[in-house]
C-alpha positions, 0 to 999 in steps of 0.5 A: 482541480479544486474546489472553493473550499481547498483554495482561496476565493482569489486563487484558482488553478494558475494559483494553485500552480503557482503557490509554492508551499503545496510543495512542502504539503507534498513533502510532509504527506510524503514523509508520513507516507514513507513512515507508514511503510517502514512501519508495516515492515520493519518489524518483522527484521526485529522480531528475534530481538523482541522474542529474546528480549520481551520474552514474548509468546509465538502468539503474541509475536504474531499479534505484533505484526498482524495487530497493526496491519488488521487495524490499518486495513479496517480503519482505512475506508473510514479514514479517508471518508472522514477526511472528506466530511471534516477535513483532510488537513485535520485528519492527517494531523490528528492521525500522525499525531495519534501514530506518533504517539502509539510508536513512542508507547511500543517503544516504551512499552513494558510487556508484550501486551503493552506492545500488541495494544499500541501496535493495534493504536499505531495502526487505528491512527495510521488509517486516519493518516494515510488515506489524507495523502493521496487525497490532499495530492488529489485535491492539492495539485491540478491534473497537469502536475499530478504525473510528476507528483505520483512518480514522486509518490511512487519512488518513496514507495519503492524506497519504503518497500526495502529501507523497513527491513535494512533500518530494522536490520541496523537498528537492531544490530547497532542495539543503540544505548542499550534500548535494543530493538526500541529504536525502531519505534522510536525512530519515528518521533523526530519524524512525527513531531516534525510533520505536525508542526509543518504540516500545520503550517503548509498544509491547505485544508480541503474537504468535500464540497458539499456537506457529507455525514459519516455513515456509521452503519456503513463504518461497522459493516466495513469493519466487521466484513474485513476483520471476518475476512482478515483474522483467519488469513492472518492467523490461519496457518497458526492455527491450523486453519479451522473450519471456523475460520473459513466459515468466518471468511465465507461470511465476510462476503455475506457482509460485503454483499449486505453492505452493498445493498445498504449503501445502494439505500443510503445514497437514495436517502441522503446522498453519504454513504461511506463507500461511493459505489456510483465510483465503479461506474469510473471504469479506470476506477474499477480496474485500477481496483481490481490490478491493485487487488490482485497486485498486492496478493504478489507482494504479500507472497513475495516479500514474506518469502523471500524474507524467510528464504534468505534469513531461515534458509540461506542462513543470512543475517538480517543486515546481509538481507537488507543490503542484497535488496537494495538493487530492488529498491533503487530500481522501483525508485528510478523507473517510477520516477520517470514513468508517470512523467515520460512514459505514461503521457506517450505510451499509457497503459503499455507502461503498466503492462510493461511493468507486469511483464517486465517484473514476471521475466525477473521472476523467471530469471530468478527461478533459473537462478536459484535453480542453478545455484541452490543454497550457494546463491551470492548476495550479487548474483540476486543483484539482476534479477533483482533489478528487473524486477524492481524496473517492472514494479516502478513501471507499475505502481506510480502509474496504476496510482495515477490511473485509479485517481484520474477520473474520481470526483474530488469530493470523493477523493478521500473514499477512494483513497481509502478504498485504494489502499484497503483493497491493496491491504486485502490483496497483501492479505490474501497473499500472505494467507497464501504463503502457507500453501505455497511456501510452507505447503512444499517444505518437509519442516521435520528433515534433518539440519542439514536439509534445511536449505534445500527446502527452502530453496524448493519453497522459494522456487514453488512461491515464484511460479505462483508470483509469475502466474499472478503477474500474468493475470495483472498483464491481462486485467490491465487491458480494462484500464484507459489507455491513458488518464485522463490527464495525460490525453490532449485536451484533457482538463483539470475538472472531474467527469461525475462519477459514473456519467459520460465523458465529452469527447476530446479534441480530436475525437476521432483519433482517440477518446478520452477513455478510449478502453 
């Protein structure tokens, strides 16, 4: 699945099978994509040592984590359209650059306010980096291979869910030349440099194949409707959620609706807006969309949870929380590794709801656990639990990955990277907003020390119902996805359907289309 312009004239898909240095594209890409989500969580573990030793603020605490994910989320649609009109190779390179930059100036910074400024910086150029990733696999890789790439790409998820807070953990605690919590920022620019020089030299460069303008209008409207819908949830719960700020988050969807109507208009006129609607007309586009969404309100409730359950509540240290989530960890990596690649071709969408009823029972084995044993849980009792459910997310994210890319037009993979990882962004937003009801809303926060566990024990316990009630919900939205992508169905080629248009029946069509829903 290539274009004239991601290839040479001599090379078509046996060439692109057989050129070796896509592999260390792929390296490269996956690197940057491992460093972006060690970034998004490694700060929240060294936030005591920031506290203690930059003297900052609650306020600017909570802009050094929240500045960075705001910026990521608004820039990443942009990001991945600008990719398309002017080079996905480029893009990247100007976007790790600029992260690789932004983390030595955290790293280096003198005052709180300098660390609030380069987070946001850090997170402007992540959104330029990491919508290149997928859409230089899209457009790299033909369709055959793209199962064993997204299984890849779903392992380095699954290892970046939990490496963040562990290397945050041991950064910190290892206080390195005296630098503190510094060596969390800085740990990224080896990784960085190393990526630009490479990805300089391996990286193919690939754009849309005809010529698109960037939709300013579209890019303030997209960025002032996620920032109305973002800062309250963010910041919400600080500030003791004000009326302004719900009229700030109603009004984003006034802006969406604006938006939609405008785009409508400007693909009429010249055929570059900057969110590709005729895109939901895929309809494993749409759904995919929709299971991402609602899958990322999961993982932002439960990964902030269960952070403060072990840390604020259990008493733990920041090492000791790391390392119990390593059992999760390898499980996402192990089951996303073969699930693309062996199961999804013969199962299909079962796979993901496998995963989403597999991740819900541990869940459920979870809350019996933390039930039975309250504050006295161990570190290797969480291990089973923990295990199941890290099988369920690997079943889950490298395959949904696969399914939302499957059928998109490759001029249009870098919007549709960039809609993919907003909509994740938005959904880990939403749920983080809801951690405020559904943790803090059951903890009496002014009961006697003594009491405190117990708390947390019943937040923790609360939170996970919901966890299980929304992976209940992904279970059902996933019967509008295919029942296998495009690539996975026999007769299945490497070239894109338009979007929007009909497919031509598969061979043999009368045991299953492919799209079949």
């Amino acid at each position: 699945m290539t274009s004239p312009s991601t290839t040479p004239p001599s090379a078509g898909a046996e060439g692109v099978a057989s050129d070796r240095r896509r592999w260390f594209a792929l390296a490269i890409v996956m690197t940057a994509a491992f460093m972006d989500l060690v970034d998004v969580t490694i700060v929240n573990i060294a936030i005591p040592s920031i506290q203690r030793d930059a003297g900052a603020t609650f306020s600017q605490i909570q802009w050094i984590t929240a500045g960075y994910t705001l910026a990521f989320a608004a820039g990443l649609i942009t990001g991945g359209r600008l990719g398309d009109i002017h080079g996905r190779k480029r893009l990247f390179l100007i976007g790790i650059t600029g992260f690789t930059v932004a983390s030595a100036l955290c790293g280096f910074a003198v005052n709180p306010e300098m660390l609030v400024a380069s987070r946001i910086l850090q997170g402007g150029m992540a959104a330029l980096m990491v919508p290149q990733v997928l859409s230089i696999v899209h457009a790299t890789f033909p369709a055959h291979e793209r199962g064993k790439v997204f299984g890849l790409f779903g392992m380095v998820v699954g290892l970046g869910a939990v490496s963040g807070p562990l290397l945050g953990a041991l950064l910190t605690q290892w206080n390195l030349f005296g630098l503190e919590w510094r060596p969390i920022f800085l740990i990224n620019l080896p990784v960085g440099i190393a990526g630009l020089l490479l990805g300089r030299r391996f990286i193919t460069e690939s754009k849309a194949p005809r010529a698109l303008k960037l939709d300013l209008v579209g890019v303030v409207m997209v960025t002032l409707g996620l920032l109305m819908l973002l800062y309250p949830l963010t910041r919400g719960r600080e500030l003791g959620w004000p009326v302004w700020g719900h009229v700030m988050m109603a009004g984003a969807f006034v802006v969406f609706g604006a938006l939609v109507a405008y785009e409508k208009w400007k693909t009429a006129k010249d055929g570059s807006p900057l969110v590709e609607l005729s895109l939901f007309k895929v309809k494993s586009f749409a759904a995919g969309i929709a299971v991402q969404t609602v899958f990322g309100v999961t993982m932002g409730i439960f990964f902030l949870v269960w952070t403060l359950y072990m840390q604020e509540g259990l008493g733990w240290s920041a090492l000791r929380a790391g390392l119990t989530g390593v059992p999760f960890s390898i499980a996402v990596s192990a089951a996303a590794g073969v699930s693309v690649q062996k199961l999804v071709p013969r199962f299909g969408r079962k796979v993901l709801q496998t995963g989403a009823l597999t991740m819900a029972a541990g869940v459920l084995i979870y809350l019996w656990e933390s039930g039975r044993y309250g504050a006295d849980i161990a570190s290797w009792q969480m291990a089973l639990p923990l295990v199941v459910m890290g099988l369920g997310m690997g079943l889950i994210v490298a395959p949904l990955t696969d399914a939302v890319l499957s059928d998109v037009p490759q001029e249009h993979a870098g919007s549709a990277s960039g809609l993919i990882n907003t909509v994740q962004q938005m959904g880990t937003a939403l749920g983080l907003g809801l951690v405020s009801v559904v943790f803090f809303g059951v903890i009496d926060e002014r009961v006697t020390p003594d009491r405190i566990p117990a708390e947390f024990v019943d937040g923790f316990r609360n939170s996970l119902w919901w966890v299980a009630g929304v992976l209940a919900v992904i279970f059902l939205i996933m019967f509008a996805l295919p029942k296998k992508p495009r690539q996975h169905v026999e007769g299945g080629g490497d070239q894109p359907v338009p979007a929007g248009e009909p497919r031509e029946p598969q061979e043999p069509q009368e045991k299953e289309p492919a799209l079949a829903s």
